[in-house]
N, C-alpha and C positions, 0 to 999 in steps of 0.2 A: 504494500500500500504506500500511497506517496507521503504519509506523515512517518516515517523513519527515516525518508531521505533526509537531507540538509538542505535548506530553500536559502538560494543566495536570496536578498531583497532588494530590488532597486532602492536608488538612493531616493527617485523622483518617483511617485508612480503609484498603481494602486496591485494587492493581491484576493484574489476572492479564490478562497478553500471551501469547496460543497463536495461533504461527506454523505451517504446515503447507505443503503442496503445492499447497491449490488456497486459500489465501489468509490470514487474519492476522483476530484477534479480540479487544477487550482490554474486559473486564468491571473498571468500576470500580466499588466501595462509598466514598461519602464519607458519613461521619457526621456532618460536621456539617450538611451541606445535606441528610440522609438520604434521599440518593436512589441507586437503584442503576442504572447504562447498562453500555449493552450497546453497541459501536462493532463492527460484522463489513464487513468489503472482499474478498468473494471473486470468485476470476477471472472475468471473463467477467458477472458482476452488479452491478449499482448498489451502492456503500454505502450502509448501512444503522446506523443509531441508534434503538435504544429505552430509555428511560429513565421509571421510575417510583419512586415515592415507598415509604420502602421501613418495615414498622414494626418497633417498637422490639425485641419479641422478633425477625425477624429478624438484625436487625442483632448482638444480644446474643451470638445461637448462633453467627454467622461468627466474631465477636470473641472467641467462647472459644476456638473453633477454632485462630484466627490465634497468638491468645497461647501455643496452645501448639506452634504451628509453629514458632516462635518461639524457644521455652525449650527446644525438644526436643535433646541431642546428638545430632549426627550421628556412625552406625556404620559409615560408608564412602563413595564416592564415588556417588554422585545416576548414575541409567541414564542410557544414552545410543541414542540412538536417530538415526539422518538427518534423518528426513522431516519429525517433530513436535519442536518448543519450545516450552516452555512457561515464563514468567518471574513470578514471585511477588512483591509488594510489599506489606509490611506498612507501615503509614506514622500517628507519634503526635506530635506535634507535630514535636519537633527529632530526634527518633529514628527511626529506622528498620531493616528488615531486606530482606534481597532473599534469591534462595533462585532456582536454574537449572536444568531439568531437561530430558530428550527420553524420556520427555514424565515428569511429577512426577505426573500422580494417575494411574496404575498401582495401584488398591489391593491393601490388602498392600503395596508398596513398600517395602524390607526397612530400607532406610537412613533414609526419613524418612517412617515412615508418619503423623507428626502434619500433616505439610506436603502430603500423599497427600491426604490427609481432609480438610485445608481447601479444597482445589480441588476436589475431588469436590463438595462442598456447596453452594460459591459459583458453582461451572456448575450443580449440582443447584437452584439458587433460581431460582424463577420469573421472566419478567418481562412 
């Protein structure tokens, strides 16, 4: 599974890790090497990596997204669910924010729906 590996982290950039039942996925955006991967290990399949180069509107629209996942207060305590996890990393040089949920993009999401919308996006971006 991919949480034994070692996950370098971009300096700039965001990580979404969704764990499930039949396996684990973790979509990075690093900005400064603007490129976006895709790491999926599910049961019973070979892992798999894809990764391409990613442009700069891209990148802009996750990053308004992210900022405001970010800045958003939380109205109560993030769902919970068994089966699906879902972990959020906004990441700017020495700053950072993290964000936990089963599962976070639920939209609509009542408690954090800026944090809803950034994961919806950054799984809704191509690769």
């Amino acid at each position: 599974m991919l949480k034994g590996n070692k996950v370098k982290l971009p300096v700039h950039g965001l990580v979404l890790q969704v764990s499930g039942l039949s396996g684990e996925s973790r979509m990075t955006l690093d900005l400064d090497a603007t490129t976006l991967r895709l790491d999926t290990d599910v049961i019973g399949e070979r892992k798999t990596t894809r990764q391409r180069k990613i442009s700069p509107y891209e990148s802009e629209k996750l990053m308004w997204f992210a900022e405001a996942a970010w800045r958003e207060l939380p109205s109560g305590p993030v769902e919970s669910a068994t089966d699906i996890g879902e972990d959020l990393y906004i990441l700017d040089g020495d700053d950072a924010f993290f964000i936990s949920g089963s599962p976070l993009r639920s939209l609509g999401h009542p408690d954090r729906p800026a944090a809803a919308a950034l994961v919806a996006a950054l799984v809704g971006t191509k690769l």
